[in-house]
C-alpha positions as CSV (number, residue, x, y, z in Angstrom):
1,X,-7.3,-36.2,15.2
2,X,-6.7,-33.1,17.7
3,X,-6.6,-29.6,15.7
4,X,-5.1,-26.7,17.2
5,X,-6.6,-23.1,17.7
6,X,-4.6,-20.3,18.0
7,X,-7.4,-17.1,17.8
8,X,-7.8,-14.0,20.0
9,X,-10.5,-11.4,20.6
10,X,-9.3,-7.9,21.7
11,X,-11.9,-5.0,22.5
12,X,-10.5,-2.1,24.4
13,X,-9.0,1.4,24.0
14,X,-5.9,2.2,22.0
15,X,-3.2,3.6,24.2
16,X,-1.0,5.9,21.9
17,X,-1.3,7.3,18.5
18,X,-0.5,5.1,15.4
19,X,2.3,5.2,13.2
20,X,2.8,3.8,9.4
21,X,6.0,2.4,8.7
22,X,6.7,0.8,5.4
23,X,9.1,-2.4,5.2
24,X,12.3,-2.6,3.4
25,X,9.9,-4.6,0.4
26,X,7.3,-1.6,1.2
27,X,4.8,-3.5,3.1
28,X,2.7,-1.0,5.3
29,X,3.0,-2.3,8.9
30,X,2.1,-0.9,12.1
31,X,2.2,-1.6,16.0
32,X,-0.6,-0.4,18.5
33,X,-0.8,-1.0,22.1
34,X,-4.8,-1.8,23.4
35,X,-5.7,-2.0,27.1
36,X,-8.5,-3.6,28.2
37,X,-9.8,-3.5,31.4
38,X,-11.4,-5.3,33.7
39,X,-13.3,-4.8,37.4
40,X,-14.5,-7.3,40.2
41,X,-15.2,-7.2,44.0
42,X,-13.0,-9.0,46.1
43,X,-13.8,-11.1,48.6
44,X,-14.1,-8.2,51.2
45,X,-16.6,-6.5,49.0
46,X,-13.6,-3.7,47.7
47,X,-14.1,-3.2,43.8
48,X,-11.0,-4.1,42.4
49,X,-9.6,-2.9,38.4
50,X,-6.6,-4.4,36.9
51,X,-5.6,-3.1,32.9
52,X,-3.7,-5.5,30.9
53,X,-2.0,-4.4,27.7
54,X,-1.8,-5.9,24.5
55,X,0.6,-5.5,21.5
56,X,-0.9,-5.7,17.8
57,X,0.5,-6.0,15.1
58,X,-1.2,-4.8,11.5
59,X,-0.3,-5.5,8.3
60,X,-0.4,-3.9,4.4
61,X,-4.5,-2.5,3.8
62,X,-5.2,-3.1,7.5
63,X,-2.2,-1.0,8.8
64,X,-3.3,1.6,6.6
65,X,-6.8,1.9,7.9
66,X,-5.7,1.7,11.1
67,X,-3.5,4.8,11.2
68,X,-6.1,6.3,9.0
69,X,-8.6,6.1,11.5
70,X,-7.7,5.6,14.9
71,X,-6.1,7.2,17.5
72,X,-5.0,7.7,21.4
73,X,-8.4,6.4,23.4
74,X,-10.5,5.0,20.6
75,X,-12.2,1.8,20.8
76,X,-11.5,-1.2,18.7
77,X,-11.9,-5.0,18.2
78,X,-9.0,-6.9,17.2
79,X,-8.8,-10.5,15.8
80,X,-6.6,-13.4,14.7
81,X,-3.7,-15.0,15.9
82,X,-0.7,-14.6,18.9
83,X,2.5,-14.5,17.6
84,X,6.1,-14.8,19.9
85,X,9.6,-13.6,18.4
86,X,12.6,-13.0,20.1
87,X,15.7,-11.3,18.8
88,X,19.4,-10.3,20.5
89,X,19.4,-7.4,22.4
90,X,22.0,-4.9,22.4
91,X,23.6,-6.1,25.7
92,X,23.9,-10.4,24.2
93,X,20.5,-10.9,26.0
94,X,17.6,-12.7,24.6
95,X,14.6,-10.5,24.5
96,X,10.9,-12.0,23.5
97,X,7.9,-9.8,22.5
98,X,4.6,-11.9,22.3
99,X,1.7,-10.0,19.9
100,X,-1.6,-10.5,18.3
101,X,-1.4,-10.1,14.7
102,X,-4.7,-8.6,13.9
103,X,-6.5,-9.6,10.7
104,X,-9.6,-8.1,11.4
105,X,-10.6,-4.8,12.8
106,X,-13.9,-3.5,13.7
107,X,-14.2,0.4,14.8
108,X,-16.3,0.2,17.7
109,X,-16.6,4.3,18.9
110,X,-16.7,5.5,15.2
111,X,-18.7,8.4,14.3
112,X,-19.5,8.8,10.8
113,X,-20.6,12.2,9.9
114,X,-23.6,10.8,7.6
115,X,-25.7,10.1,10.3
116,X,-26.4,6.6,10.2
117,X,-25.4,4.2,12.8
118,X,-23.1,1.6,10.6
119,X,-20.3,0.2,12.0
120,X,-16.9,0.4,9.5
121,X,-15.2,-3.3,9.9
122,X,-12.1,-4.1,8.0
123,X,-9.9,-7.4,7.0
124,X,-6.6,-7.5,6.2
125,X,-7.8,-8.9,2.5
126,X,-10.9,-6.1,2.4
127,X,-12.9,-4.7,-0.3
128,X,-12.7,-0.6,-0.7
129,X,-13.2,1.0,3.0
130,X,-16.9,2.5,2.1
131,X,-18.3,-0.8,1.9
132,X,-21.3,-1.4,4.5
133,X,-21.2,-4.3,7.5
134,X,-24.1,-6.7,6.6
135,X,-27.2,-7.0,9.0
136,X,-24.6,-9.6,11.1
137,X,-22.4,-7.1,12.9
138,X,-20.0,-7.2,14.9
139,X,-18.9,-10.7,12.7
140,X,-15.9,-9.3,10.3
141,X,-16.9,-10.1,6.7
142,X,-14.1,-10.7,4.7
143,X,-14.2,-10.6,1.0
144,X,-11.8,-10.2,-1.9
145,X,-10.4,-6.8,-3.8
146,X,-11.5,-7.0,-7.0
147,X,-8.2,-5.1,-9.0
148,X,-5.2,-6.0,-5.6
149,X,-3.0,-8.4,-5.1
150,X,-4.9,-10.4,-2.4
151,X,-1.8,-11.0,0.2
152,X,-1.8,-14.3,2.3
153,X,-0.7,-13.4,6.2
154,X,1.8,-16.6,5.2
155,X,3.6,-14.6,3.3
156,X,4.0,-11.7,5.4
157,X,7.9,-11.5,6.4
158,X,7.9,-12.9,10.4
């Protein structure tokens, strides 16, 4: 039986500030832009960088975080899934957008003001914000909120 794996692994700088938006149901979404980099030497000996850019995608508690957060030129790792839509454009022309739809974020620049050197991580279905990476870091824990409405990414509307 073949399975099928559709996963993606992002670390790189965000390249504009974030913005909350709130669907017409009131989900918290919100779109980032991260570009990583990447340098070689060509076969002449130059040193050669190319930046490729990615669109994310963030949904409900994870959205929220985000734009809490981060900002223009912080680093971050993204994971879960690429996603393709495509809608009309105003001219009749078919216009397709490919993004990752992140479920997990870790924060990988953050300073925290109490000194110690924990990383903050976050999941889309995550347990209060304060709560402490275990000794396995950079793996994204998950685990459940205790009092939400856990939301499924199935359900989210595209």
């Amino acid at each position: 039986m073949a399975m099928d794996l559709n996963k993606v692994q992002v670390i790189g700088r965000i390249t504009q500030d974030i913005e909350l938006r709130q669907t017409p149901n009131g989900q918290s979404v919100t779109t980032l832009s991260i570009a990583t980099n990447r340098s070689w030497t060509d076969g002449s000996g130059m040193r050669q960088e190319q930046a490729e850019f990615h669109n994310v995608v963030l949904w409900t508690k994870l959205a929220e975080i985000a734009s809490q957060y981060l900002a223009k030129g912080r680093k971050v790792y993204i994971e879960w899934r690429l996603q393709t839509r495509s809608w009309e454009a105003q001219d009749g022309s078919k216009r397709y957008r490919t993004e990752i739809v992140g479920e997990n974020m870790i924060m990988l620049d953050w300073n925290n003001s109490g000194g110690d050197n924990s990383t903050p991580t976050a999941a889309a279905d995550m347990a209060p914000k304060d709560e402490k990476p275990g000794n396995d870091t950079p793996a994204v824990k998950k685990s459940k909120p205790k009092k939400e409405e856990e939301i499924s990414v199935e359900d989210l509307p595209f």
